[in-house]
C-alpha distance (Angstrom), angle and dihedral (degrees) to the residues before:
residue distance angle dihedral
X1 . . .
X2 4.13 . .
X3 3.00 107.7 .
X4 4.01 93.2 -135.9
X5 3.95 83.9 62.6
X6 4.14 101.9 38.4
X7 4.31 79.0 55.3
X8 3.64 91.4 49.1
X9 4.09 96.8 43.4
X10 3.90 83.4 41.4
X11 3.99 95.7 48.4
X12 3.20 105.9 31.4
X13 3.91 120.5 15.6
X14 4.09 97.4 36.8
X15 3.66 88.1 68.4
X16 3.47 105.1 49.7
X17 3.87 87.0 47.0
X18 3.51 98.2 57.6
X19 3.89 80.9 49.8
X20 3.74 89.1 54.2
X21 3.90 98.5 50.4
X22 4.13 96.5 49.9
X23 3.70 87.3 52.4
X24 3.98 92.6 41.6
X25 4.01 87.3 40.8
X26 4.20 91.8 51.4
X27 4.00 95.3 45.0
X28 3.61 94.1 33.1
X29 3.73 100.8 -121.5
X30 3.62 120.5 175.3
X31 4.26 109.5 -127.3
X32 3.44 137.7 164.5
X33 3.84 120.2 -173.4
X34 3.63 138.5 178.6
X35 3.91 134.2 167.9
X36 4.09 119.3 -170.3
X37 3.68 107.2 -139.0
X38 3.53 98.1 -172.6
X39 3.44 145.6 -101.7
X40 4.14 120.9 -0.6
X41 4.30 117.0 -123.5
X42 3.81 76.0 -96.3
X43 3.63 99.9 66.8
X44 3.91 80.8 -143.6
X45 3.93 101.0 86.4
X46 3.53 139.5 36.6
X47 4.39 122.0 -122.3
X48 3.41 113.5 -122.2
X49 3.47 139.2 -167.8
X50 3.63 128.9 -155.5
X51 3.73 145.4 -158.8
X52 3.80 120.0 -179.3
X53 3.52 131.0 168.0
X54 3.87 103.4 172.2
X55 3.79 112.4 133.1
X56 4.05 119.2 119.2
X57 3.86 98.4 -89.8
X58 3.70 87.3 63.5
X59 3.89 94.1 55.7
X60 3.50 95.2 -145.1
X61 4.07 119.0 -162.5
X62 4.33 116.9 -124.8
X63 3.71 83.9 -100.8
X64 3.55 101.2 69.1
X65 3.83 91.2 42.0
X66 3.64 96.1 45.6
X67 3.96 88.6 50.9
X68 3.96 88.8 46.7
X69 3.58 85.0 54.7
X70 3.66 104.1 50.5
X71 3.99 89.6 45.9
X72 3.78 96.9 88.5
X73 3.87 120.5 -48.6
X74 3.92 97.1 -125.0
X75 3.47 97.6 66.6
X76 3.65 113.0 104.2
X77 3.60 123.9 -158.6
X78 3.89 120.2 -85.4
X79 3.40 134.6 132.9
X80 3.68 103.2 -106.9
X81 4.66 136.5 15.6
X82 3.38 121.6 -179.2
């Protein structure tokens, strides 16, 4: 992750996420989130970071799940990755 971008994620979007997911969390609102922050110490991958609030109580519509899906099939479900 570039460093420029891993201290602008960290700064500036980080914050307003965590925002994001109490509000989502207390009106259980369906969200699923994720931000590309470049390329890995590799050079091979790219770092990603994502939100995903999926489970029944948030009702979530095909869409969401379907794009959950496609993002990368290792991820497991939980509510926030850095």
């Amino acid at each position: 992750m570039s460093d420029y971008k891993e201290g602008v994620y960290d700064s500036r979007i980080r914050p307003l996420i965590g925002e994001i997911i109490e509000i989502c969390e207390r009106h259980q609102i369906a969200a699923f989130m994720q931000f590309d922050c470049g390329l890995d110490s590799t050079g091979k991958g790219h770092r990603m970071a994502t939100t995903a609030l999926l489970d029944d109580k948030f009702e979530p519509d095909r869409l969401l799940l379907d794009a959950y899906a496609v993002a990368g099939p290792d991820l497991k479900k939980r509510k926030t990755a850095t």
